[in-house]
C-alpha positions, 0 to 999 in steps of 0.5 A: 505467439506466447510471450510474457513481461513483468509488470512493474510500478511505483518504484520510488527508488531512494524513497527517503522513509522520513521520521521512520529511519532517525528513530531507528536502529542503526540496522534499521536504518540501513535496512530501510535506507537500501529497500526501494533499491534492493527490491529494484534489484529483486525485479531485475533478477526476476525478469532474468531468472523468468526470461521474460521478454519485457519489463513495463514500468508504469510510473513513479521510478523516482521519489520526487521530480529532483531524482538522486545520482543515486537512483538514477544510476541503479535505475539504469544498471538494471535496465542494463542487466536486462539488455544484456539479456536480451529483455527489453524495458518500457518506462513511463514517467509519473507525477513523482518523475515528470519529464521536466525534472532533473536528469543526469546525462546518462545512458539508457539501454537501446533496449529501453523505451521510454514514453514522451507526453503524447501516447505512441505505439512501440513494439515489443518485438521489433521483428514481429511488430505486428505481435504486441505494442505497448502504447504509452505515454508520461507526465511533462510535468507533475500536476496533470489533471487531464484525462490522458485515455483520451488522447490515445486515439484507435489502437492496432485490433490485429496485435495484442495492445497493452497500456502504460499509464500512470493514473488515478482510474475511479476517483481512488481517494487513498491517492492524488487525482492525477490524469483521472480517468474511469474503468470505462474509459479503459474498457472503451479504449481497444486495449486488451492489458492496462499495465498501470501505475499510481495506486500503491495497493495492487488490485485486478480492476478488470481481469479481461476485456480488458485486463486492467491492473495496478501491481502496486508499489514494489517495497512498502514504504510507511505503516499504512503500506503493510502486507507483500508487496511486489510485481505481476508476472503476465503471460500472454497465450497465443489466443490472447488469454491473459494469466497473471502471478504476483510475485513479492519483491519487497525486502522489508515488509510492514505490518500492524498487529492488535493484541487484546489484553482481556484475557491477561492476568499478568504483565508476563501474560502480555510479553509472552503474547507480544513475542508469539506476535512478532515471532508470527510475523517473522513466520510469515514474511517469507524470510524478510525483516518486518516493521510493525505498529502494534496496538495495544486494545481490550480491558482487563487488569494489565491496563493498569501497568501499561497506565504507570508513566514510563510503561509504554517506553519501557516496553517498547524498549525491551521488545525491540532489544529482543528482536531488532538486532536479529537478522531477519529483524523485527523493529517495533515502530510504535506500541500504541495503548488503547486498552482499558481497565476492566469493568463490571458492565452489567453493575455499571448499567444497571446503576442511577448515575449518568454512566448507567445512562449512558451505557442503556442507550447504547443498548437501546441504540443496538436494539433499534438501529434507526435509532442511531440515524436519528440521533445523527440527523443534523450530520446527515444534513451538514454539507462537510459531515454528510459525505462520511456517514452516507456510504456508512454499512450498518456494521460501521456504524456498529462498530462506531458505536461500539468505539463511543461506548468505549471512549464515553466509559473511559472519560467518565472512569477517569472522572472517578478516580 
């Protein structure tokens, strides 16, 4: 049979937006304060308008282990909502809602199921039980290192089986190393879709046999979290193939955005860039407000005004006065400035002074990469600094050289002021 649910994780519903919601604006501030539970929301409409058969949640529904009233009751109304329509909901806990923290004594939905700390099959159609199962299993308490894929034993081969699980697959560094496990783990485990939580950047790790998928958290959270975030609508034919469509639930969405200063030749130059930018990420936000760090890189004459003490504050000011109190906003977080006054490269290197000296070896080094690795032979063989330069492509470490290049001419231009 064909069926199809909604893929969900990380939810981090009443996500507190630390630093971010004090410095902003007041509609920012609210905006901000509503975001993981109107994107909640969003994904509960989208499994009624879809008429999905059910929503798996893998992971992380709360901020931390002592979940607000609050969120504990939005949580709850949309599983609500989805029972009343005949949708039923499957609900693993995470490392940031184990099942020894805090709960109110609520209800939940006969429709719902919610996984204990040991993994259990439960059907997705209880009259045709035979059809799916979805093996599940959460976290008693938030610090488990164990590799949970192997407690899951043999799994029914006659239905379509799907795993919810939150976890770190491969070692992913950008997260803590809960219930670590391998690609290989899963692909061993007789599971044909592995609905997974804990990484809050969606990736396909796997498209089938089996299918292996992080949706990545539903409402971006922090400067590092930019881009659309969202869901994974599956389908499931009835030969087993597996299609997959992300879906943005996201309500705010972050961004970061360079602009290059080289070309400029007034201070009007530059306003006229930073409001095509922030009007180009309104463009492409698909009608939801934006939060952006803007940075600010290159060398050319507008260094020298964004250089006068209170520039900075004062442009980010005025960005924001002309964008952050429209609806969809656009509030500018930060403007960080690492441009750089112009230079005559070409006279600089070709001078006697340690400057000229500097700027021929980083040629020298470009011309001859080896160079370079020489250069760094004693962090190659240091135990702390190796692991960084070991996996380094040759364009990083250009590019790494580029940013010494930069940073050493800075330093020494300041020194002849």
């Amino acid at each position: 049979m064909t069926f199809r649910f909604i893929h969900a994780a990380d939810l981090h519903l009443d996500s507190p937006f630390t630093g971010i919601r004090a410095a902003a604006p007041e509609n920012v501030a609210t905006a901000l304060y509503s975001a993981t539970f109107d994107s909640y929301r969003n994904i509960i409409d989208l499994c009624i308008t879809e008429r999905v058969d059910a929503l798996l949640v893998a992971g992380d529904i709360y901020d931390g282990a002592d979940r607000s009233l609050r969120a504990q009751r939005a949580f709850i109304d949309g599983l609500r909502r989805l029972d009343a329509a005949g949708i039923r909901s499957f609900v693993c806990h995470g490392n940031h809602d184990p099942l020894d923290g805090w709960e109110a004594r609520l209800s939940y939905p006969d429709g719902c199921h919610r996984f204990g700390p040991e993994f259990a099959a439960v059907p997705i159609f209880p009259d045709e039980p035979e059809s799916a199962l979805v093996y599940g299993i959460s976290y008693p308490t938030r610090d488990v290192y164990d590799n949970l894929v192997s407690r899951l034993g043999p799994v029914d081969e006659s239905a379509f089986t799907i795993g919810l699980l939150h976890a770190n697959v491969g070692g992913n560094t950008d997260h803590a190393l809960y219930a670590p496990c391998t690609l290989d783990d899963l692909a061993q485990s007789g599971i044909d879709y592995w609905a997974l939580g804990h990484v809050h950047t969606r990736q396909v790790l796997r498209e089938r046999a089996p299918t292996v998928v992080y949706p990545g958290n539903p409402q971006g959270r922090h400067p590092n979290e930019t881009g659309a975030r969202g869901v994974y609508l599956v389908e499931v034919d009835d030969a087993g193939n597996i299609r997959l469509d992300f879906r943005p639930t996201d309500t705010v969405r972050w961004e970061r955005v360079s602009i290059d200063i080289t070309a400029m030749d007034t201070e009007q130059d530059l306003l006229n860039e930073i409001d095509d930018a922030m009007q180009n990420l309104l463009d492409a936000a698909e009608g939801r407000s934006v939060v952006v760090r803007m940075t600010l890189t290159g060398r050319g004459e507008v260094n020298r005004f964004l250089r006068q003490s209170g520039t900075a504050d004062d442009l980010l000011a005025g960005v924001n006065d002309q964008w952050a109190e429209r609806l969809p906003f656009v509030w500018c977080e930060r403007i960080e400035d690492e441009s750089a006054a112009a230079i005559d490269r070409d006279a600089m290197r070709s001078g006697e002074d340690f400057m000229a000296e500097v700027l021929r070896t980083a040629d020298q080094i470009r011309e001859e990469p080896a160079a370079l690795h020489a250069g760094l032979a004693d962090l190659y063989q240091h135990r702390r600094f190796r692991q960084h330069l070991a996996d380094l492509t040759e364009e990083e470490m250009t590019a790494l050289l580029n940013e010494a290049e930069a940073l050493a001419v800075n330093l020494l231009a300041e020194d002849d002021r």
